[in-house]
N, CA, C and O atoms as a CHARMM CRD file, in Angstrom:
* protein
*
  292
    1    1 UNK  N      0.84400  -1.16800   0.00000 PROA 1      0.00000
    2    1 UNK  CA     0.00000   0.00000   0.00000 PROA 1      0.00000
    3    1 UNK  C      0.89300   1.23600   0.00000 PROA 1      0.00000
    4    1 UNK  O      2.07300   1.33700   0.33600 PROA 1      0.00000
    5    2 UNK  N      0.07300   2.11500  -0.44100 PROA 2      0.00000
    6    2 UNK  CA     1.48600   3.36000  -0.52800 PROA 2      0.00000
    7    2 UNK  C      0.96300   4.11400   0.60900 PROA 2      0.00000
    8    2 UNK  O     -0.14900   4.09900   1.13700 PROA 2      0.00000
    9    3 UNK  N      2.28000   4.93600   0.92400 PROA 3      0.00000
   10    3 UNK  CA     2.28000   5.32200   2.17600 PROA 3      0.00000
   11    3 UNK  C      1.10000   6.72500   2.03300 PROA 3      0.00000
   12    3 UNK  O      0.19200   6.62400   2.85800 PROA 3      0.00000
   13    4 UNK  N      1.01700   7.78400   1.26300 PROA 4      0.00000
   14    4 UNK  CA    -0.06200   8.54500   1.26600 PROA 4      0.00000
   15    4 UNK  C     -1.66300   8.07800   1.41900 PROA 4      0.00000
   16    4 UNK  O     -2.60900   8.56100   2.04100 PROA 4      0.00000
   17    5 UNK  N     -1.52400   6.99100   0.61700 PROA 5      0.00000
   18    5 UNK  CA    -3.35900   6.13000   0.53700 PROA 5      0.00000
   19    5 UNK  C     -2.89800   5.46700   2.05400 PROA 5      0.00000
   20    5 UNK  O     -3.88900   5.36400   2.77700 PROA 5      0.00000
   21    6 UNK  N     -1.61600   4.98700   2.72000 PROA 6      0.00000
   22    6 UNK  CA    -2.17300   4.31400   4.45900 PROA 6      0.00000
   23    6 UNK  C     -2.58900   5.73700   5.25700 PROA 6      0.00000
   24    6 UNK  O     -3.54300   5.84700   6.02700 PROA 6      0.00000
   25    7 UNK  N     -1.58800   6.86000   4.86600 PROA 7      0.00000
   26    7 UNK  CA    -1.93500   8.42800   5.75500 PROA 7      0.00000
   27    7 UNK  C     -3.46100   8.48000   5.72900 PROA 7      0.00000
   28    7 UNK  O     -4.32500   8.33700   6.59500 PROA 7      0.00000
   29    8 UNK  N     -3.47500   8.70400   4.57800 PROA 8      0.00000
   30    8 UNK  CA    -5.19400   8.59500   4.69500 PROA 8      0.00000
   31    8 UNK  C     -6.54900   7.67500   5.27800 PROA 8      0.00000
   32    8 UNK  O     -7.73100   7.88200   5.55500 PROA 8      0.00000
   33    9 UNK  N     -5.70800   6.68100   5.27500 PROA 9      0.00000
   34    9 UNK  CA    -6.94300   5.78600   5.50300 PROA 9      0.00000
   35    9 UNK  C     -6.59800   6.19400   7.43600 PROA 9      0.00000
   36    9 UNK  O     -7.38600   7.04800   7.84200 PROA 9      0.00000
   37   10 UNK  N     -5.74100   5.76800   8.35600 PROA 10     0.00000
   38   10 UNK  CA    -5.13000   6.53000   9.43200 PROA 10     0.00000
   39   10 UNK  C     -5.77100   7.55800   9.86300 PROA 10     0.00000
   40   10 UNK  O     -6.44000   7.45200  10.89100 PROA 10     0.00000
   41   11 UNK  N     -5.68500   8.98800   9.03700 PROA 11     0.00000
   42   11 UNK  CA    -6.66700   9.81000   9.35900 PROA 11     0.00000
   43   11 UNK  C     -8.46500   9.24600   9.42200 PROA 11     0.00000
   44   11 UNK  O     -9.25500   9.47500  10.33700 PROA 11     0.00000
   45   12 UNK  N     -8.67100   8.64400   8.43000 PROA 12     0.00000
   46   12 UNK  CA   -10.24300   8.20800   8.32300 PROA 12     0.00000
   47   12 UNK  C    -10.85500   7.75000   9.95300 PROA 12     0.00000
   48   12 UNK  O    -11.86600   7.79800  10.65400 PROA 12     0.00000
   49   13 UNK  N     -9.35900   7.26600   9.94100 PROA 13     0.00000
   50   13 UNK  CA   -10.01600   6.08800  11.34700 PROA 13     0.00000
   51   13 UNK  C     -9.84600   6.96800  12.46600 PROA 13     0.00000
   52   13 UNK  O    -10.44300   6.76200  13.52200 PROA 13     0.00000
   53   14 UNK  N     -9.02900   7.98600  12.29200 PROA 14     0.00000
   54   14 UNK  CA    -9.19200   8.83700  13.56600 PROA 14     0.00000
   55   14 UNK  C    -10.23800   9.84700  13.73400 PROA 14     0.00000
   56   14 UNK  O    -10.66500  10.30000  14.79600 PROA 14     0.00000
   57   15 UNK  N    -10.54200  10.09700  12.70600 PROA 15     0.00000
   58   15 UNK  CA   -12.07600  11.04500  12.25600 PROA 15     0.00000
   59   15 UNK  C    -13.28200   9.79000  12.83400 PROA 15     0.00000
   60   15 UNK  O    -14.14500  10.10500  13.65400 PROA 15     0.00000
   61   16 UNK  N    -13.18400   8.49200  12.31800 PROA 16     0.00000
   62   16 UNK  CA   -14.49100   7.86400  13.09200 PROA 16     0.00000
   63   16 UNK  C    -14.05900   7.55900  14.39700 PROA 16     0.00000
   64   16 UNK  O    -14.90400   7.13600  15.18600 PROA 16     0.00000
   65   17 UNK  N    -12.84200   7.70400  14.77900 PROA 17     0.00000
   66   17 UNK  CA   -12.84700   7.03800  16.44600 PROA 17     0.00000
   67   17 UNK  C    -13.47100   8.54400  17.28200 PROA 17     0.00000
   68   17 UNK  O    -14.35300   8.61300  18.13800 PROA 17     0.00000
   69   18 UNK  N    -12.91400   9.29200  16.86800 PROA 18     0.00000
   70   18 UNK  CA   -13.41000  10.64500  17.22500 PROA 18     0.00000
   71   18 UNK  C    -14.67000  10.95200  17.36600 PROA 18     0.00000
   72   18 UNK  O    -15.09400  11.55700  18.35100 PROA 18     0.00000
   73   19 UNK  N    -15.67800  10.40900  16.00800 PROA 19     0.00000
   74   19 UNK  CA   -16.73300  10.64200  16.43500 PROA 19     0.00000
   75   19 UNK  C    -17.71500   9.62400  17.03700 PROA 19     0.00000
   76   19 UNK  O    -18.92100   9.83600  17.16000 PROA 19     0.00000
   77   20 UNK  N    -16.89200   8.16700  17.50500 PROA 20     0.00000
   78   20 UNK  CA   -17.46000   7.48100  17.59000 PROA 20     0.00000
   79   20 UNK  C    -17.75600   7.70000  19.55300 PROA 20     0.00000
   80   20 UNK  O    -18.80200   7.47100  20.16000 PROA 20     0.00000
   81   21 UNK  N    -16.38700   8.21900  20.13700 PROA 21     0.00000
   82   21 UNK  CA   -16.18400   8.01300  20.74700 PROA 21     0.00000
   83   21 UNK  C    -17.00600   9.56400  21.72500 PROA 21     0.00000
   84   21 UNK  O    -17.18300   9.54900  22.94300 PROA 21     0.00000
   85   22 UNK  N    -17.44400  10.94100  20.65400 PROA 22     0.00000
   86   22 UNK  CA   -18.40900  11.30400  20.96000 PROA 22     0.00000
   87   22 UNK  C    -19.80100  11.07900  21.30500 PROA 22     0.00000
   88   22 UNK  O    -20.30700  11.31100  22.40300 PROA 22     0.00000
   89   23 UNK  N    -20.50900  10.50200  20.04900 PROA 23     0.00000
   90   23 UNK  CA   -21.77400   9.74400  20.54000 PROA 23     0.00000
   91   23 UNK  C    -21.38700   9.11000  21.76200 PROA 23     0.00000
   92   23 UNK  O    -21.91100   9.57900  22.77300 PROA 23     0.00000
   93   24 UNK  N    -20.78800   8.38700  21.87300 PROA 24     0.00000
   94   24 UNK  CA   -20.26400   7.02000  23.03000 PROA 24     0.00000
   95   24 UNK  C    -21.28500   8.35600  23.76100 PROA 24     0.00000
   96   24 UNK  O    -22.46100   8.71400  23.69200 PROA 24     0.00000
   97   25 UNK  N    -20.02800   8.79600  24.46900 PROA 25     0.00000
   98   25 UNK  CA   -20.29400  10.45300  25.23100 PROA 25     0.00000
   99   25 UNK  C    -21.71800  10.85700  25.68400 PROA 25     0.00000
  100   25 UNK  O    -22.24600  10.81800  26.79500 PROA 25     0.00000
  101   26 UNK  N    -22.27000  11.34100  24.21300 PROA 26     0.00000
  102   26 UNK  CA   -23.28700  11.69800  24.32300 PROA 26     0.00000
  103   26 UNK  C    -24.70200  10.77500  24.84300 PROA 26     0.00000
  104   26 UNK  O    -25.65800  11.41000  25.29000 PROA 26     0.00000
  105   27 UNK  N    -24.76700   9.34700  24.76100 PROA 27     0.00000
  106   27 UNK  CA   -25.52100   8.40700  24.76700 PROA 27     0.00000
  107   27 UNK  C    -25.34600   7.67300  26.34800 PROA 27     0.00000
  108   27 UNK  O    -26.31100   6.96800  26.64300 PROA 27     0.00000
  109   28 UNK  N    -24.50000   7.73000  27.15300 PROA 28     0.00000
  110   28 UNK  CA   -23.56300   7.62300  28.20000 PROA 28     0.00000
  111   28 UNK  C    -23.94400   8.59900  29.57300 PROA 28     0.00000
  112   28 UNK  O    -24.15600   8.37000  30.76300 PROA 28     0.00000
  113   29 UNK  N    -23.90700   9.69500  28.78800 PROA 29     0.00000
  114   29 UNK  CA   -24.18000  10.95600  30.06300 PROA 29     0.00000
  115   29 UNK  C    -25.35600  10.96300  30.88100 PROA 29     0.00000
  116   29 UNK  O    -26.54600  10.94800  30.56500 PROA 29     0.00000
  117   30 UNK  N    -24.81100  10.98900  31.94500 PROA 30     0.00000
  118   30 UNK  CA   -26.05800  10.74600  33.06100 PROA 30     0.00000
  119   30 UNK  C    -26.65700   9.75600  33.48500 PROA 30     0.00000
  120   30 UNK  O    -25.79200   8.99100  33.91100 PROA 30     0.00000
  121   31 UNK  N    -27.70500   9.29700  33.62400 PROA 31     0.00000
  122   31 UNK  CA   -28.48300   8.31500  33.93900 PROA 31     0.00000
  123   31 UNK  C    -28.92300   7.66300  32.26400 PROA 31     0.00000
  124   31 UNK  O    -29.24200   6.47500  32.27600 PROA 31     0.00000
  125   32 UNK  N    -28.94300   8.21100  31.19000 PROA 32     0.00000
  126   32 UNK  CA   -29.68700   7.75000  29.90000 PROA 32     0.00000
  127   32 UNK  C    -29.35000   6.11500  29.71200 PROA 32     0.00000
  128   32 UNK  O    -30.30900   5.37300  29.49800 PROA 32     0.00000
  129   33 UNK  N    -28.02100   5.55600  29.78800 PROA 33     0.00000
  130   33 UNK  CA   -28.04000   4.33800  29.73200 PROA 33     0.00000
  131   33 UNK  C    -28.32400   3.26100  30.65200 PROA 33     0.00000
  132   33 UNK  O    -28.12000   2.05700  30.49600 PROA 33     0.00000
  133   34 UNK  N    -28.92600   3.99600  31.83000 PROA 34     0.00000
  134   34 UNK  CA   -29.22700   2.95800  32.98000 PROA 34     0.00000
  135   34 UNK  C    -30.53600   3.47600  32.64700 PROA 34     0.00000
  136   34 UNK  O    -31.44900   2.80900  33.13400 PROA 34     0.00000
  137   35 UNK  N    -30.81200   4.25800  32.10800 PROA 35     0.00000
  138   35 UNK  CA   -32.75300   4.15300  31.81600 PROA 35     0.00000
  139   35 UNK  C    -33.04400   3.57200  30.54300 PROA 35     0.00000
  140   35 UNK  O    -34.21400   3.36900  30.21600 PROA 35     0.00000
  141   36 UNK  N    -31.91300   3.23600  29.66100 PROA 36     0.00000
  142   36 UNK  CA   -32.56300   2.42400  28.30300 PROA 36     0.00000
  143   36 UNK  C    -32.28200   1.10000  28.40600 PROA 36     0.00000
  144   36 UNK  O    -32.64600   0.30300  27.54200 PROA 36     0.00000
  145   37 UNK  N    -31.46600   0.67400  29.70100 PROA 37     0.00000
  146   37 UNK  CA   -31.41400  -0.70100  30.19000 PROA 37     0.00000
  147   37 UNK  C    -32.46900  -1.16000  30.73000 PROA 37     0.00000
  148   37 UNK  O    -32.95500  -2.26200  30.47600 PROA 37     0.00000
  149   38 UNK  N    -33.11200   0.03800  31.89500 PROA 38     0.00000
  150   38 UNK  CA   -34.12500  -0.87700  32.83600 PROA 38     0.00000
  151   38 UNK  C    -35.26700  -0.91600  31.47500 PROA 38     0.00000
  152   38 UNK  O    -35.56300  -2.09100  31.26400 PROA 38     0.00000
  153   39 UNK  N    -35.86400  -0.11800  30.66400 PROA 39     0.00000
  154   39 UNK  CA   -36.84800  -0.32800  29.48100 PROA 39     0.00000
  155   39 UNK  C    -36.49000  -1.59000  28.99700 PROA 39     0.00000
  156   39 UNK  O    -37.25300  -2.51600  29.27000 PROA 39     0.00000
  157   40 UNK  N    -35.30400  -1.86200  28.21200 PROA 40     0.00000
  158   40 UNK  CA   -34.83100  -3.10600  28.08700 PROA 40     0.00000
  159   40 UNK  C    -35.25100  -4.02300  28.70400 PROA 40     0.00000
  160   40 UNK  O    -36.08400  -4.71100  28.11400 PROA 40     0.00000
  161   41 UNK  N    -34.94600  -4.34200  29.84100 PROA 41     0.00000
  162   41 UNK  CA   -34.99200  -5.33100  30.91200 PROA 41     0.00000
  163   41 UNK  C    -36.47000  -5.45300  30.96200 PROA 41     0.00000
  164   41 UNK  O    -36.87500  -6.49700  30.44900 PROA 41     0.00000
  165   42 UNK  N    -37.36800  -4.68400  31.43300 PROA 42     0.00000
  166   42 UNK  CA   -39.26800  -4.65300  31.47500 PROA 42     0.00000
  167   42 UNK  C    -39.54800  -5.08100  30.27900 PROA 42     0.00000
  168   42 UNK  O    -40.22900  -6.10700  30.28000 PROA 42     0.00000
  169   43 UNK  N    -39.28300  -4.68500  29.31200 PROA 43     0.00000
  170   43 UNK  CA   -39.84700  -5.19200  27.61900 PROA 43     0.00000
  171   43 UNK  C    -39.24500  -6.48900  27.52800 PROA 43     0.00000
  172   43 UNK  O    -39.64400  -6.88400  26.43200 PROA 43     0.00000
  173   44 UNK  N    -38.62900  -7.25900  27.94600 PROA 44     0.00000
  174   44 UNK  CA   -38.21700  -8.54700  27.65800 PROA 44     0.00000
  175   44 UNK  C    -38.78400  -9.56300  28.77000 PROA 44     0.00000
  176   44 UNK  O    -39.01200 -10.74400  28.50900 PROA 44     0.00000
  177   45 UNK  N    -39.03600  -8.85800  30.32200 PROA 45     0.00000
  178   45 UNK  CA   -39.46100  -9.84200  30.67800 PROA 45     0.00000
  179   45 UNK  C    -41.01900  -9.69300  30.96700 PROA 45     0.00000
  180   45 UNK  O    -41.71600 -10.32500  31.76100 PROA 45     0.00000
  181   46 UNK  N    -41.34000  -8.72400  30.13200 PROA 46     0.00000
  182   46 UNK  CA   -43.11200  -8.71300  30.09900 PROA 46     0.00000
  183   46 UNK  C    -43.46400  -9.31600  28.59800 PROA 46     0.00000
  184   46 UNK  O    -44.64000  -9.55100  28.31900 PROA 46     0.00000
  185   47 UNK  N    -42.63400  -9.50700  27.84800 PROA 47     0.00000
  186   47 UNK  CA   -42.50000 -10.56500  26.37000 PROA 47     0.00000
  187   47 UNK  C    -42.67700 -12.05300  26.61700 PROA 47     0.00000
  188   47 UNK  O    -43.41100 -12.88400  26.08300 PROA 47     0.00000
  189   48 UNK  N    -41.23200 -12.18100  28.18400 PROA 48     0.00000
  190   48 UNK  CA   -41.45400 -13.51400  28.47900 PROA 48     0.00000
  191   48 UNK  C    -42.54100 -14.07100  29.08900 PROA 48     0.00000
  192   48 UNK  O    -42.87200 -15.23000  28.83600 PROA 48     0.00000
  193   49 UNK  N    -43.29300 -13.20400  30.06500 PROA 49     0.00000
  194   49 UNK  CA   -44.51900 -13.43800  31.14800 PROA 49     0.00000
  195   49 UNK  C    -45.95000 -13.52600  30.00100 PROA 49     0.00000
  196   49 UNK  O    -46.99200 -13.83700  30.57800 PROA 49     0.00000
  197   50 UNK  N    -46.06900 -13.30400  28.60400 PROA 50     0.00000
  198   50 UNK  CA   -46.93000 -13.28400  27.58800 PROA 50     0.00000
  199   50 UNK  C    -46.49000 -14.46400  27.24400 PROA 50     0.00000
  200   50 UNK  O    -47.13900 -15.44100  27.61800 PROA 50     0.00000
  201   51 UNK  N    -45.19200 -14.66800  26.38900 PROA 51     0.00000
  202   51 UNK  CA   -45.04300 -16.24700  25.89800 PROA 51     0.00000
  203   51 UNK  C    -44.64600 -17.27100  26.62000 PROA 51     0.00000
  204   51 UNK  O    -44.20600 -18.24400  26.00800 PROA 51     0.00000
  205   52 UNK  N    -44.69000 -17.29700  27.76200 PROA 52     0.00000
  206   52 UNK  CA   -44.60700 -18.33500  29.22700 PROA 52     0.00000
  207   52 UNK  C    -46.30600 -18.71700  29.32600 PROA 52     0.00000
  208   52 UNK  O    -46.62300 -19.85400  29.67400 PROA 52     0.00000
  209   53 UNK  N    -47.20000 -17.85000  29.04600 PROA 53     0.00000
  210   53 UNK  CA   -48.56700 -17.90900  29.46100 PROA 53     0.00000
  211   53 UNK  C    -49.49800 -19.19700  28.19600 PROA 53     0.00000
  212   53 UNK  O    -50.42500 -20.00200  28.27800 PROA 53     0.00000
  213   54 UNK  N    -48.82300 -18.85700  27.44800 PROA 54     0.00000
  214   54 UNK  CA   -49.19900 -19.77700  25.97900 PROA 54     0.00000
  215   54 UNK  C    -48.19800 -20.71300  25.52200 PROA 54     0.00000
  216   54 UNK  O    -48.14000 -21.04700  24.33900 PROA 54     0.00000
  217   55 UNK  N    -47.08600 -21.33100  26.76100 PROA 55     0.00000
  218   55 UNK  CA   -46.17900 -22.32900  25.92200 PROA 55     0.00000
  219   55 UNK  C    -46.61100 -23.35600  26.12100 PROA 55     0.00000
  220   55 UNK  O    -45.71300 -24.13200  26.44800 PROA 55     0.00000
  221   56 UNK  N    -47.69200 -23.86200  26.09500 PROA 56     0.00000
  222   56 UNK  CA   -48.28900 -25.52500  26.56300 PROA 56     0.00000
  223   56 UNK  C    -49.08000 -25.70000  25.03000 PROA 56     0.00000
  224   56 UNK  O    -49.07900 -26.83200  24.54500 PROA 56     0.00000
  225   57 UNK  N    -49.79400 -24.51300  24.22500 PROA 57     0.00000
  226   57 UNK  CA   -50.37800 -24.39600  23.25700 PROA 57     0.00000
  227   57 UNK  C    -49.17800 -24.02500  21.81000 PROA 57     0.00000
  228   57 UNK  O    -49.57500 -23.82500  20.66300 PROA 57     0.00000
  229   58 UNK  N    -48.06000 -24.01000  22.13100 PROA 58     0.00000
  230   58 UNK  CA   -46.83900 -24.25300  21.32600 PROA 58     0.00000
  231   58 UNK  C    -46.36500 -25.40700  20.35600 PROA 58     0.00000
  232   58 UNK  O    -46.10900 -26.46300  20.93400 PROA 58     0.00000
  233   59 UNK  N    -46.20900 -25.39400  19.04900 PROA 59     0.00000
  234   59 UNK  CA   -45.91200 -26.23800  18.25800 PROA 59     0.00000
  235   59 UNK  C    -44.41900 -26.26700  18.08500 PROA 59     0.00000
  236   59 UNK  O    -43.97800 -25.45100  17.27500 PROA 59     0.00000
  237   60 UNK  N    -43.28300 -27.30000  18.88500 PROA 60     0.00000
  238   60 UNK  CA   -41.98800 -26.92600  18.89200 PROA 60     0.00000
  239   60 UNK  C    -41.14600 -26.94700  17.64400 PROA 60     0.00000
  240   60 UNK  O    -40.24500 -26.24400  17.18700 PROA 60     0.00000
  241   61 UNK  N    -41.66300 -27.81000  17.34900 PROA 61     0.00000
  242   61 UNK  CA   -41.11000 -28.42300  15.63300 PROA 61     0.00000
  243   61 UNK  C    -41.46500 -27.47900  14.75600 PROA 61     0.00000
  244   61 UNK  O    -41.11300 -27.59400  13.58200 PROA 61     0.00000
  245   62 UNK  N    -42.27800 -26.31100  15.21400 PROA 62     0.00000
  246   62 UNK  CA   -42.14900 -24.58800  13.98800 PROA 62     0.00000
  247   62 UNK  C    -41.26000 -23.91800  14.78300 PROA 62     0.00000
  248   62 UNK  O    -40.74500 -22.94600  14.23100 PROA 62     0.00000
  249   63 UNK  N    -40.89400 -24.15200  15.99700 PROA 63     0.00000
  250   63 UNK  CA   -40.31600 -22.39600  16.64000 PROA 63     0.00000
  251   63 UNK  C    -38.58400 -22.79000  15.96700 PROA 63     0.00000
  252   63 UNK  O    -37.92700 -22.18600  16.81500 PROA 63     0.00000
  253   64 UNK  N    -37.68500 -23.31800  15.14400 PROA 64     0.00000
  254   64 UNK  CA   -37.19000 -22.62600  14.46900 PROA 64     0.00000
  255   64 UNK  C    -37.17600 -22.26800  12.97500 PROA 64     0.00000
  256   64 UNK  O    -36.25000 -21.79400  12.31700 PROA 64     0.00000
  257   65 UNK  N    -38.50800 -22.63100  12.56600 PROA 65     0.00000
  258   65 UNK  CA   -39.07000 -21.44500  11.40500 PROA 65     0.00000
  259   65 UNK  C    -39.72200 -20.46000  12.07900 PROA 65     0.00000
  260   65 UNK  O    -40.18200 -19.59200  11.33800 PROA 65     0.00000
  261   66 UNK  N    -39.95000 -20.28200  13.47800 PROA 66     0.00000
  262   66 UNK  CA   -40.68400 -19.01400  13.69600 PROA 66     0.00000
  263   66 UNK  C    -39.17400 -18.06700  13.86000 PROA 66     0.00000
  264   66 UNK  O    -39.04600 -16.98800  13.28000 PROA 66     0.00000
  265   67 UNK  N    -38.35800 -18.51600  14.52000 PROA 67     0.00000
  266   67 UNK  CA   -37.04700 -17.21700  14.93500 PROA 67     0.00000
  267   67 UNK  C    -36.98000 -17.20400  13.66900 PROA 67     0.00000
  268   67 UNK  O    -37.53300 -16.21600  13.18600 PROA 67     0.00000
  269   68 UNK  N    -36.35700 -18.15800  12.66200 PROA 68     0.00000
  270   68 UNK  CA   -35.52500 -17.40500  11.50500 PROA 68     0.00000
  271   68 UNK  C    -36.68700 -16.34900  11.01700 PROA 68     0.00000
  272   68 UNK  O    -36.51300 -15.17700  10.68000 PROA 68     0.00000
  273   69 UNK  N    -37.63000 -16.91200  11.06000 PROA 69     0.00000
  274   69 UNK  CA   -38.43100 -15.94400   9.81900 PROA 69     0.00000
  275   69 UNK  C    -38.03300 -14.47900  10.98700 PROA 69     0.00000
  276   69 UNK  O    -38.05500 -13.50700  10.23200 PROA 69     0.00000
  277   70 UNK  N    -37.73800 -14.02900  12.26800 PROA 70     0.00000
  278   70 UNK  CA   -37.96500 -12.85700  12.82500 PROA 70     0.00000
  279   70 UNK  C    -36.70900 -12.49900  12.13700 PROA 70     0.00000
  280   70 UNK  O    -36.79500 -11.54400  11.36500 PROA 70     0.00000
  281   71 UNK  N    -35.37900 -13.16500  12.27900 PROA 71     0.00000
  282   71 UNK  CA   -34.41900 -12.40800  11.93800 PROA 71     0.00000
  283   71 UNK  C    -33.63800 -12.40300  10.61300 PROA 71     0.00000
  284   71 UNK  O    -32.41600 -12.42500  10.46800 PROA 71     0.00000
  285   72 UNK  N    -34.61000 -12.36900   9.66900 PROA 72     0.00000
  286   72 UNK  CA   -34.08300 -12.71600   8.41500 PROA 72     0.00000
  287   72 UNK  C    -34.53000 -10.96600   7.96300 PROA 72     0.00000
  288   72 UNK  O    -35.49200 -10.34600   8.41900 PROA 72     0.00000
  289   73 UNK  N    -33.65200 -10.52500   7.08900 PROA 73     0.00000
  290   73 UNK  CA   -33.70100  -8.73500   6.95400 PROA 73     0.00000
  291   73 UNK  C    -33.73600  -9.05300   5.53400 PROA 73     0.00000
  292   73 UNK  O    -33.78400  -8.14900   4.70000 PROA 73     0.00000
C-alpha cells in the first residue's frame, strides 16, 4: 500500500474514532443508559410473562421457522 493512501486511511479512522467516541459520550451521560437498560430489561421480561402464558399451546417443531423468519432482513 502506498504510504499517502495508508496516511489517509489513518486519518479516516481517527475522524471515526473521534466521532465514535463522541456519541459514546453523548448516549452515556447521566443516567440515559441505565434508563434504556431498565426499558430493556421490562420489555423482555413482560415478552417472556406473555409467551410463558401460551407455551403448553406451542408447536416446537415450527419455533425454528418461527425465529428465523424474525431475523431474516
Amino acid at each position: 500500500m502506498e504510504p499517502e493512501a495508508d496516511a489517509t486511511r489513518q486519518a479516516l479512522f481517527r475522524e471515526a474514532d473521534k466521532h465514535c467516541k463522541t456519541l459514546s459520550r453523548k448516549l452515556s451521560h447521566g443516567h440515559g443508559c441505565l434508563k434504556g437498560m431498565a426499558v430493556a430489561v421490562i420489555a423482555l421480561a413482560a415478552g417472556a410473562a406473555i409467551m410463558s402464558s401460551n407455551m403448553e399451546s406451542w408447536d416446537w417443531k415450527e419455533l425454528p421457522v418461527f425465529i428465523s423468519s424474525q431475523f431474516s432482513f
